[in-house]
C-alpha positions in Angstrom: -31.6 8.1 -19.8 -32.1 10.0 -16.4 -30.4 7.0 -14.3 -26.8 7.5 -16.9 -27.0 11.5 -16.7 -27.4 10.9 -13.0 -24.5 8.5 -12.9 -22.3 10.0 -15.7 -22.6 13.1 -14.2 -22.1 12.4 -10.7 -19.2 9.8 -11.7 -17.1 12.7 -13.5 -17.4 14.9 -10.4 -16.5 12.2 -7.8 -13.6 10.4 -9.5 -12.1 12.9 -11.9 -9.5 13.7 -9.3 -8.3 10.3 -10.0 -8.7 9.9 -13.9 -6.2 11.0 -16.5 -5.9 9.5 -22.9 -6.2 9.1 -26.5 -6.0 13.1 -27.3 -4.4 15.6 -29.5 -2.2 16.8 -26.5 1.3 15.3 -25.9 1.0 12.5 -23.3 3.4 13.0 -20.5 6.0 10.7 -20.2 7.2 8.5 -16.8 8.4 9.9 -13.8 12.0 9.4 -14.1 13.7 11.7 -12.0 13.1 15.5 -10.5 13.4 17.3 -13.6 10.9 14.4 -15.3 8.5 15.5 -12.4 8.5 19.2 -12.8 8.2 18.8 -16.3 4.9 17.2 -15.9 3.6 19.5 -13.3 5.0 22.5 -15.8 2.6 20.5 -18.5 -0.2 19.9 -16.5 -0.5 24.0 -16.1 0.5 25.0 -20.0 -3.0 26.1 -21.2 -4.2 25.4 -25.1 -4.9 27.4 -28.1 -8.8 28.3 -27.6 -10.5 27.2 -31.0 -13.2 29.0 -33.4 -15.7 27.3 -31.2 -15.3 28.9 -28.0 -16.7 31.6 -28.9 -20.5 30.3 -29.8 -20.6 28.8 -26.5 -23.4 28.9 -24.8 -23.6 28.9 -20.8 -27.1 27.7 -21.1 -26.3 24.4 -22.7 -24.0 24.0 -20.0 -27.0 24.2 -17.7 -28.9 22.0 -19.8 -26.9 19.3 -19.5 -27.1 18.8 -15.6 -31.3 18.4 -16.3 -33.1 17.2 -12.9 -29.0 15.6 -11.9 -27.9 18.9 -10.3 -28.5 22.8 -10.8 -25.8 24.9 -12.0 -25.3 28.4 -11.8 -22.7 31.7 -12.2 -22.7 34.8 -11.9 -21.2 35.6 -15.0 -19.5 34.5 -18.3 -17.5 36.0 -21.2 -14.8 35.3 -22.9 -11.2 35.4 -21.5 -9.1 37.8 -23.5 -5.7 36.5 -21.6 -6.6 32.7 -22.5 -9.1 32.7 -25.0 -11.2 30.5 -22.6 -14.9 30.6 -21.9 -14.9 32.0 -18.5 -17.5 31.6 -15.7 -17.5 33.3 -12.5 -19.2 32.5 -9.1 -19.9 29.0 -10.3 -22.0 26.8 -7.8 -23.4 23.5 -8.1 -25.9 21.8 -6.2 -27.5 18.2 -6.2 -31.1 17.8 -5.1 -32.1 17.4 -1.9 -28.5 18.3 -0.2 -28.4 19.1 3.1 -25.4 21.5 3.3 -25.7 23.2 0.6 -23.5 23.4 -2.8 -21.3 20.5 -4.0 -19.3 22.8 -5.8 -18.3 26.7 -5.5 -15.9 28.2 -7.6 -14.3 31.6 -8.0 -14.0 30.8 -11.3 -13.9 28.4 -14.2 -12.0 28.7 -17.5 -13.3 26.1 -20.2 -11.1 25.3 -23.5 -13.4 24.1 -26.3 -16.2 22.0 -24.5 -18.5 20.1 -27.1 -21.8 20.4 -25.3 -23.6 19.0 -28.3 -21.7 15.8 -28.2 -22.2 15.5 -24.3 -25.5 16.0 -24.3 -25.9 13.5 -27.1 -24.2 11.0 -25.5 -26.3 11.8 -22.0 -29.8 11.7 -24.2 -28.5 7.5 -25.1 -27.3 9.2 -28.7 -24.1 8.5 -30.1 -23.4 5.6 -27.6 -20.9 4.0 -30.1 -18.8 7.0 -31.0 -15.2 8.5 -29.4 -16.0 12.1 -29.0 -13.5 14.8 -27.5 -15.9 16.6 -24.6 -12.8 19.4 -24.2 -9.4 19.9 -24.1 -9.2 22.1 -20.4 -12.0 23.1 -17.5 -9.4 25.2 -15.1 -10.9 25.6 -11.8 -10.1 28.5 -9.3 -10.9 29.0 -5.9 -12.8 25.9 -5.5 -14.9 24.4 -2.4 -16.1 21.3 -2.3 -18.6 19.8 0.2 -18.6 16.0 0.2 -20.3 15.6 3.4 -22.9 14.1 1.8 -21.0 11.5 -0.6 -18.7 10.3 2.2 -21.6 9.5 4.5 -23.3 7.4 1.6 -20.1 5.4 1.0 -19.8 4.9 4.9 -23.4 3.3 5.3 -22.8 1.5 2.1 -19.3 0.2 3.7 -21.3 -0.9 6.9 -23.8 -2.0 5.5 -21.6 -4.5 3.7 -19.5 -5.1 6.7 -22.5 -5.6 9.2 -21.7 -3.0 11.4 -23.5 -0.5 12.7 -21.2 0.9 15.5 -18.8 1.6 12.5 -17.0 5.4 12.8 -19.6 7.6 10.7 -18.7 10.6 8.7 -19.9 13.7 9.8 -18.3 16.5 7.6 -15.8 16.1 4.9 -14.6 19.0 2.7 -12.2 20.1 0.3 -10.6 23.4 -0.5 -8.7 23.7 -3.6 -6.7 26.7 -5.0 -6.9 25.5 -8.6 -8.1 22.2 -9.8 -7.7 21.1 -13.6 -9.0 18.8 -15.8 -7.4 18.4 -19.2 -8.7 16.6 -22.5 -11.6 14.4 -21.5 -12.7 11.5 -24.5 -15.3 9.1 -24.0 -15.7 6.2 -25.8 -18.4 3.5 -26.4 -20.7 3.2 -23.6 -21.4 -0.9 -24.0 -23.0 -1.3 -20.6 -26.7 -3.1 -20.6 -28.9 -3.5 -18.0 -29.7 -7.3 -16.7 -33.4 -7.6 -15.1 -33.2 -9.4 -11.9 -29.2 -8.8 -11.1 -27.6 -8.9 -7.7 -27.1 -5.2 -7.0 -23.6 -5.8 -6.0 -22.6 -7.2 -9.3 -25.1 -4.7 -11.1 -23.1 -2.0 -9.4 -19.4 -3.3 -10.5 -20.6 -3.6 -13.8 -21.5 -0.3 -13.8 -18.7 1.3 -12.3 -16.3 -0.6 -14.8 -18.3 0.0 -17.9 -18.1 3.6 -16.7 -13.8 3.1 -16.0 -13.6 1.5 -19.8 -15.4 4.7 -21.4 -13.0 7.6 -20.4 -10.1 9.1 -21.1 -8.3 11.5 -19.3 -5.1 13.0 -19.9 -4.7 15.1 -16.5 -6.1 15.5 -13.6 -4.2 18.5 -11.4 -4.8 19.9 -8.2 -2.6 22.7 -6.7 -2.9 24.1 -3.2 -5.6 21.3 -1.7 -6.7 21.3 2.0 -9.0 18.0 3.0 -10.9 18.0 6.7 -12.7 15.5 8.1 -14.8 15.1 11.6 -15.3 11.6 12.4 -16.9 10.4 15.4 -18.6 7.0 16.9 -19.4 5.7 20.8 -15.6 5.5 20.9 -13.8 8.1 20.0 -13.9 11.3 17.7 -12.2 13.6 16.1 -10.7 16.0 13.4 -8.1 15.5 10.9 -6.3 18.0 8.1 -4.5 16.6 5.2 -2.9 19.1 2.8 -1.6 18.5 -0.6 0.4 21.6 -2.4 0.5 19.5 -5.8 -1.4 16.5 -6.7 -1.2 15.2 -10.1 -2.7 11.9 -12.6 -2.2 11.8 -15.8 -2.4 9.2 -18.9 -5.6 7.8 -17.3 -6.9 5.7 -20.5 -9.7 3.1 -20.1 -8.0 1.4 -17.1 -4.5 2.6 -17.9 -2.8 4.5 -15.7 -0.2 6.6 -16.6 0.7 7.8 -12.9 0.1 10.0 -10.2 2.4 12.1 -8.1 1.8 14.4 -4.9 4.7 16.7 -3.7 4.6 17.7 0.2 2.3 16.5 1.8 0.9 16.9 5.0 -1.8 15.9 7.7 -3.1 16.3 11.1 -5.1 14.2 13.2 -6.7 14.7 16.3 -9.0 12.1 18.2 -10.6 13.0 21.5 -11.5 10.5 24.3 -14.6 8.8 24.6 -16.2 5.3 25.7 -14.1 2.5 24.7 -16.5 -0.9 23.5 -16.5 -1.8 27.2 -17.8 0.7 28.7 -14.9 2.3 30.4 -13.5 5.9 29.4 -11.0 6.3 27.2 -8.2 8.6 29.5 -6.3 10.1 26.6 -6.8 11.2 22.7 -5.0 10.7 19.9 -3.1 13.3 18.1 -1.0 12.0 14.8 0.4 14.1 11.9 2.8 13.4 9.4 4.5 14.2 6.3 5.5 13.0 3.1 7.9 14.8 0.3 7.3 12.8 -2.1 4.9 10.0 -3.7 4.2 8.6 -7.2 2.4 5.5 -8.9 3.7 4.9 -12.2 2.3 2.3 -15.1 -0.4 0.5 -13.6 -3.2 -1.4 -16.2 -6.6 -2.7 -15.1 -8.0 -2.2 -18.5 -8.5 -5.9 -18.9 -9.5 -6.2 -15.5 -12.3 -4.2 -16.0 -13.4 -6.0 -18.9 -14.5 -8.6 -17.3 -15.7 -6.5 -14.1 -18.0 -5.2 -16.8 -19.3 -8.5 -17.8 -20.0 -9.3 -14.2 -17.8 -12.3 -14.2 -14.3 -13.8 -12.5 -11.3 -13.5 -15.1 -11.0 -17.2 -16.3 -7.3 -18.8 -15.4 -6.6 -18.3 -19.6 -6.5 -14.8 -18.9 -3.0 -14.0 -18.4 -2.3 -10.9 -19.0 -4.6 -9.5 -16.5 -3.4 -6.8 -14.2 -0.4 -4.8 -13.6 0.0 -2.9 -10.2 2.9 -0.4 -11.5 5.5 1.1 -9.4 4.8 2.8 -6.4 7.9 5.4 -4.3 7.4 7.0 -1.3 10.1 9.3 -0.4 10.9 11.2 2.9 7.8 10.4 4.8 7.3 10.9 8.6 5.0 9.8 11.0 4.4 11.7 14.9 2.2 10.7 17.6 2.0 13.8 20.2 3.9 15.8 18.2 7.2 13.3 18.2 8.3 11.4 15.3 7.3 7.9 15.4 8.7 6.0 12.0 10.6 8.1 9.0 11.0 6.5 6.0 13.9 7.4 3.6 12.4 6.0 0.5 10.3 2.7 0.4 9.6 1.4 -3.4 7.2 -1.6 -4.5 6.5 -2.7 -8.2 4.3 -5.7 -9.4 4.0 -5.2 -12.9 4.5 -9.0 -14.5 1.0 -11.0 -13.3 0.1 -15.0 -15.2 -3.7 -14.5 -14.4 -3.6 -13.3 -10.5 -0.3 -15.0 -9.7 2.6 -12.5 -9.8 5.5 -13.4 -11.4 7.6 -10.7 -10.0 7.7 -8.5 -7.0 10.1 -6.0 -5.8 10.2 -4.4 -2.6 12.7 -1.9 -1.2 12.8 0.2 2.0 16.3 2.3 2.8 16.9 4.4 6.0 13.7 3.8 7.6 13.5 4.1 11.2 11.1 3.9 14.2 11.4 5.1 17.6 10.0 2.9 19.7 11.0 5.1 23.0 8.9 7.9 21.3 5.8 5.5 21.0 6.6 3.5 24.5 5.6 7.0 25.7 2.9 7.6 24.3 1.2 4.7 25.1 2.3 5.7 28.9 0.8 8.6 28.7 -2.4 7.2 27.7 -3.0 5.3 31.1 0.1 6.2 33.2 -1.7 4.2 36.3 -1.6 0.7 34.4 2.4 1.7 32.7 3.7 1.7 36.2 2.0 -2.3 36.7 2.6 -5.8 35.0 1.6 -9.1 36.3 4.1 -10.8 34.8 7.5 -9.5 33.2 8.4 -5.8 33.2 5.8 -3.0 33.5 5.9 -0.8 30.0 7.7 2.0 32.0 10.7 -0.7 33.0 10.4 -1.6 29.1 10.5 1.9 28.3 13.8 2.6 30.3 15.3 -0.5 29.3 15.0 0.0 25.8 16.7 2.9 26.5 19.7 2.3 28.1 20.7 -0.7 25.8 20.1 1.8 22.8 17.1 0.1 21.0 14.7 3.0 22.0 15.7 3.5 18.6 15.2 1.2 15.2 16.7 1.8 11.9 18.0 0.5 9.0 17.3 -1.0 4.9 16.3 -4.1 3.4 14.5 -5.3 -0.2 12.7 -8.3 -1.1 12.6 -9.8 -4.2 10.4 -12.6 -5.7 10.4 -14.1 -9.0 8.5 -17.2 -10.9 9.1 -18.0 -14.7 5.6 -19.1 -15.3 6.7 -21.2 -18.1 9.0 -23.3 -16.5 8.2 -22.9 -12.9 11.9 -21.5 -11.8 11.9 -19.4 -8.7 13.7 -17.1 -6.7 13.2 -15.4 -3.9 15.9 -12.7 -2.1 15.2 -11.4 1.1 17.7 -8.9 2.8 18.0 -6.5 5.4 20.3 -4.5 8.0 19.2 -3.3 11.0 22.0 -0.8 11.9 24.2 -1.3 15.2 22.7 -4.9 15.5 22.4 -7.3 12.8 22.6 -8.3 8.9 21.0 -10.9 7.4 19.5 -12.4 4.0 17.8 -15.6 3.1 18.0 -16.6 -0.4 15.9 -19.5 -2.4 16.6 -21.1 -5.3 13.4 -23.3 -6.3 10.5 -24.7 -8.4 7.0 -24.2 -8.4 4.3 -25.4 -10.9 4.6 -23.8 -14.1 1.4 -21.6 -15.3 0.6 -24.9 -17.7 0.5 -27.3 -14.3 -1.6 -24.8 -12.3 -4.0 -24.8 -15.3 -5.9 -27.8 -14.9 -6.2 -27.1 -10.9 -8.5 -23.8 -11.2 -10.3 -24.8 -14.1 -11.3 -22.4 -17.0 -13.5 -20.3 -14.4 -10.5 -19.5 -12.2 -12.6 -21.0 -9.3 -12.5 -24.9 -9.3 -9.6 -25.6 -7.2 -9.6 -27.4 -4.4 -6.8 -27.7 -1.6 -6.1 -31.2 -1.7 -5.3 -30.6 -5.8 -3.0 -27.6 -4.8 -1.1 -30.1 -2.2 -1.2 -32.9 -5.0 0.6 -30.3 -7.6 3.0 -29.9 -5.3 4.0 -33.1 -4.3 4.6 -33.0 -7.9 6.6 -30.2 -9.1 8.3 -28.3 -6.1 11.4 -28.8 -6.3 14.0 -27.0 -3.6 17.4 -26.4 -5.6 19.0 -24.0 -3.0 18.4 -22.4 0.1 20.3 -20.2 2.4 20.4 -17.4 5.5 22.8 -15.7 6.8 22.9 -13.3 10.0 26.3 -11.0 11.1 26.7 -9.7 14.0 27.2 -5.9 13.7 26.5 -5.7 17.6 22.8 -7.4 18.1 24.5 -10.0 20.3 25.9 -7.8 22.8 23.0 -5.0 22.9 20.8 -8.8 23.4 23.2 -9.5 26.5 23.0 -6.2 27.9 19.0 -6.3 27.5 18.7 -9.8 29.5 21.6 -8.2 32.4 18.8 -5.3 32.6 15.9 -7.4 32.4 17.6 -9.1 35.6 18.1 -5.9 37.2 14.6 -5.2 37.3 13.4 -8.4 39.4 10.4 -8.6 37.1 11.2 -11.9 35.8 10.7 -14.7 39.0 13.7 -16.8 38.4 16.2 -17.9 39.8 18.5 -18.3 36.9 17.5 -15.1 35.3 18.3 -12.8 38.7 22.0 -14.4 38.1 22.4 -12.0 35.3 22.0 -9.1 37.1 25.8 -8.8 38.0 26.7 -10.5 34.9 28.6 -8.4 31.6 27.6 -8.5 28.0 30.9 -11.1 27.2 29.5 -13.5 30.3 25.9 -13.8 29.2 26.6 -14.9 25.3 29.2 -17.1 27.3 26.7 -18.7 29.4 24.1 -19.2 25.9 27.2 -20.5 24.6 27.3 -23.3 26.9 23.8 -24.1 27.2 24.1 -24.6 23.6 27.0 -27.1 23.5 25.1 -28.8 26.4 22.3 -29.2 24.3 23.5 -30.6 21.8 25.4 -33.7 23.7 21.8 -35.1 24.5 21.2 -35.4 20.4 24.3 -36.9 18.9 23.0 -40.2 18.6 20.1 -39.5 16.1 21.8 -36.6 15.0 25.5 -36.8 14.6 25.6 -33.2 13.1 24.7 -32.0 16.3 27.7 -31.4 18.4 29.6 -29.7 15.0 26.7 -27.7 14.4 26.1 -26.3 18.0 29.8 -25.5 18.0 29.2 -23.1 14.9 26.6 -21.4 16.7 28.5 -21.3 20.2 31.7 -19.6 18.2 29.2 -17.0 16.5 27.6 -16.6 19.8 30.7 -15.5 21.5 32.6 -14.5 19.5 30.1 -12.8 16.5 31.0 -13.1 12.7 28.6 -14.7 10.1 26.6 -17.4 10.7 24.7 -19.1 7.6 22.5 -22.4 7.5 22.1 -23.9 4.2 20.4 -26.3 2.0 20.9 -28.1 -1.5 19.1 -31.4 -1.4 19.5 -33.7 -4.8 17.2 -32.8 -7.5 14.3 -35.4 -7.0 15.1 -36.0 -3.5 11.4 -36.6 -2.2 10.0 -38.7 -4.8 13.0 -40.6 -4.7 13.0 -41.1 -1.2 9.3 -41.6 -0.3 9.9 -38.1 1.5 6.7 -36.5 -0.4 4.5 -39.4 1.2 4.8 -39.5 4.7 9.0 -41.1 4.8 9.9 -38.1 6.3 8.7 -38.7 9.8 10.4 -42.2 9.4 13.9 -40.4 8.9 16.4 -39.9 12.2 17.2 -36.0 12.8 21.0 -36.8 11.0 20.0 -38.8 8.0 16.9 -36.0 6.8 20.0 -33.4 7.5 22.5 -35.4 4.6 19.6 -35.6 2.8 18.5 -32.3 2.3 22.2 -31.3 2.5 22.0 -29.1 5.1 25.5 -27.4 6.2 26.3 -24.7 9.1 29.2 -22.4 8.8 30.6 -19.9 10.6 32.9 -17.5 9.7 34.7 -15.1 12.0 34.6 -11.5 12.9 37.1 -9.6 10.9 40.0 -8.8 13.3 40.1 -5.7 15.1 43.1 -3.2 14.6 44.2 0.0 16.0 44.1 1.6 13.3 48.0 2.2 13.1 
């Protein structure tokens, strides 16, 4: 049983920080709001009652655990009188062979009623079957971890994978960590068996997800944390500092995850120059931080998942209810390059929780007052080569961009949007919302009303594997069964068109662009130049009338919204059965004029008109 202490051992070090579980502890509800959060962060420290057992513990067996997996040692150990805990001071831990030194130092570790007996059972291949409680609490102060070591295996092991060896490659990687605690670890049956002869990349998943199935852990905390990395390749290298002041999981249950939260978090990154893949020298480094106030993944479930990742094989199509991705919110994020802000995000939400099999049946995304400042990055991508800013061969140099971007005000980008999708697996109904407002210029939303192939059509094309489909079948099935009910987008003007005027007047200003047409903007005002697209639309249009009758009243929509702003919206409501009826689905569409394919899919343009101005009298 060396090879599962080795594993178990090294696998509770390396991904505890992620893992929270069937205890005797109250589980910690949902992040709902603020006071939800501190609640669980005020949960996550409350200590528990110390039981009779604590007090025969034995450091030793501690030690023995570990065998020929790593060496543990302290400097002392007693009880706690404040908590009651089995204390350990100047813990270190250290795997064989390292070349850095400890994995772990500690100040000092506090450990509430730790079942060495059952653990090193269940390391020695006894008591495989059983749930066993290992301990409620191991409270860590003062910790330092080296993972130098760990992140340079998983690096070769990603290029190795990737086939390529100029990939960046880890030189250091640390982490510092005021206190760090783990509370009430189970495991439960450890079903994993060995298979002679099997691919190492499927003998590894197995692994890892038998291992995923057979723990439980309720919290996983981590107060005052400071990560640092140097990175460096041919190319470029380089430092980078990410702080988290509190960092929590907890509900982790064989795949469940109950969620994870970080509060204030920070990071610095700073690349130096180097040689670029060409040969040439890179003139300028990198330096990025950020922030973010707030972040939290809520309700996600690969338990099933993992099920089959522990049998090695691809969920078949029957399996339904597979996955769900939770909820994930950002909230007051910020990114700088050179010290300037970049992009700020407000708050940016995404849930995927409903999943037939792989296919989603619902997603929600939402970003609100997120902005980037594209004068901020403009510059800094000058400053990087300043030479080559100042040239273009064709169109504007980035310096000309730079200042035009400026004076017409979109230096400066910002505004919300969400995007929903839905599919009723049993019927096939969808919908999809998309909408958005980019402040000072435009709004706009597309909505479709539609149907796909129900989960009961897809069936037969992926086969019970989940991986006998073809792309002619997927083409066939839709011939079949989409069916577009509805569609429709809208745009308003909310001043887009007259900062896109002033844009092409300065873009004619500059002489960049060789054309005759284009320098006659130069003099021109913001009203004149959506006059003149006006007219080149109308005049477009009178070429088409005869195939396309809709043209002229069509063009005339988009002329009015051109000069004069307002809404414009395209839409769409064919006649249910439209294509099969028609021969559409089988190549008639290319036999239909532009006009007749337009009635058919009942396509209509509107335009509706600026609100008028007042004075405000």
């Amino acid at each position: 049983m060396s090879g599962l202490r080795v594993f178990a051992l090294s696998a509770l070090l390396s991904a505890a920080p992620v893992l929270p579980s069937l205890s005797e502890a109250p589980r910690p509800e949902a992040v709902a709001g603020a006071g939800d959060v501190e609640t669980l962060f005020a949960q996550a420290l409350a200590r528990p009652a110390a039981r009779g057992g604590a007090q025969s513990f034995d450091p030793a067996q501690l030690q023995a655990l570990f065998g020929d997996a790593a060496a543990l040692t302290f400097t002392g150990n007693g009880i706690d009188r404040a908590s009651g805990a089995q204390r350990l001071d100047g813990v270190t831990l250290t795997l064989p062979g390292a070349q850095g030194g400890p994995l772990l130092i500690a100040d000092e570790a506090l450990i509430w009623n730790l079942d060495t007996a059952a653990l090193s059972a269940r390391l020695r291949g006894e008591r495989l079957g059983d749930t066993v409680r290992i301990f409620d609490r191991i409270e860590l102060k003062g910790v330092s971890l080296d993972l130098t070591d760990y992140a340079g295996a998983v690096n070769d092991a990603v290029n190795t994978a990737l086939d390529d060896p100029q990939a960046a490659m880890t030189e250091t990687s640390a982490m510092e960590v005021g206190t760090l605690v783990l509370g009430g670890l189970t495991l439960h049956p450890w079903t994993h068996e060995a298979v002679e002869g099997e691919d190492d990349g499927v003998a590894a998943l197995r692994l890892v997800s038998t291992f995923a199935r057979s723990v439980s852990l309720d919290t996983a905390f981590f107060q005052d944390v400071v990560n640092t990395q140097t990175v460096s390749d041919t190319a470029v290298s380089g430092s980078a500092v990410s702080k988290y002041p509190r960092q929590l999981v907890y509900g982790y249950d064989r795949g469940k995850i109950g969620g994870a939260i970080q509060t204030g978090v920070t990071f610095e990154g700073i690349f130096e120059p180097g040689i670029s893949e060409t040969g040439e020298v890179i003139p300028e480094g990198l330096a990025m931080s950020g922030s973010s106030g707030f972040g939290s993944w809520t309700g996600a479930d690969f338990s099933k998942l993992l099920e089959w990742g522990e049998r090695g094989e691809m969920p078949p199509f029957s399996e339904r209810d597979l996955w769900n991705l939770g909820s994930y919110t950002l909230e007051d994020t910020s990114i700088s390059l050179s010290g300037k802000p970049v992009m700020e995000i407000g708050r940016m939400a995404f849930t995927a929780t409903k999943f037939s099999w792989f296919l989603p049946e619902e997603i929600q995304v939402s970003h609100e007052d997120v902005s980037m400042d594209m004068g901020a990055f403009l510059e800094f991508a000058i400053a990087i080569d300043p030479e080559a800013a100042q040239k273009s061969s064709e169109g504007p140099s980035l310096v000309e961009i730079a200042a035009m971007l400026d004076k017409v005000g979109l230096n400066k980008l910002s505004g919300d949007g969400a995007f929903t999708f839905r599919w009723n697996p049993e019927t096939g109904a969808a919908q999809l919302e998309n909408t958005g407002t980019a402040d000072g210029l435009f709004a706009g939303s597309t909505k479709v009303d539609a149907t796909l192939p129900s989960y009961a059509a897809l069936a037969p094309m992926f086969g019970e594997d989940g991986q006998s489909f073809d792309a002619k079948d997927i083409d066939d099935l839709l011939e079949d069964h989409l069916v577009l009910k509805n569609a429709a987008t809208r745009l308003t003007d909310m001043g887009g068109l007259n900062t896109l005027a002033a844009l092409t007047i300065e873009i004619a200003k500059s002489g960049a662009i060789d054309d005759p047409m284009a320098a006659n903007f130069a003099n021109a005002t913001p009203e004149t130049v959506r006059m003149f697209a006006s007219g080149l639309v109308m005049m477009g249009s009178a070429s088409m009338t005869e195939d396309f009758p809709q043209a002229t009243a069509w063009a005339g929509k988009l002329s009015q919204f051109l000069t004069g702003g307002g809404t414009l919206e395209v839409s769409a409501a064919p006649e249910p059965g439209l294509f099969k009826d028609t021969g559409l689905d089988s190549g008639g569409m290319s036999a239909q004029t532009p006009g007749a394919l337009a009635e058919l899919l009942g396509i209509a343009v509107t335009h509706t008109p600026a609100p008028a101005k007042t004075d405000g009298r």
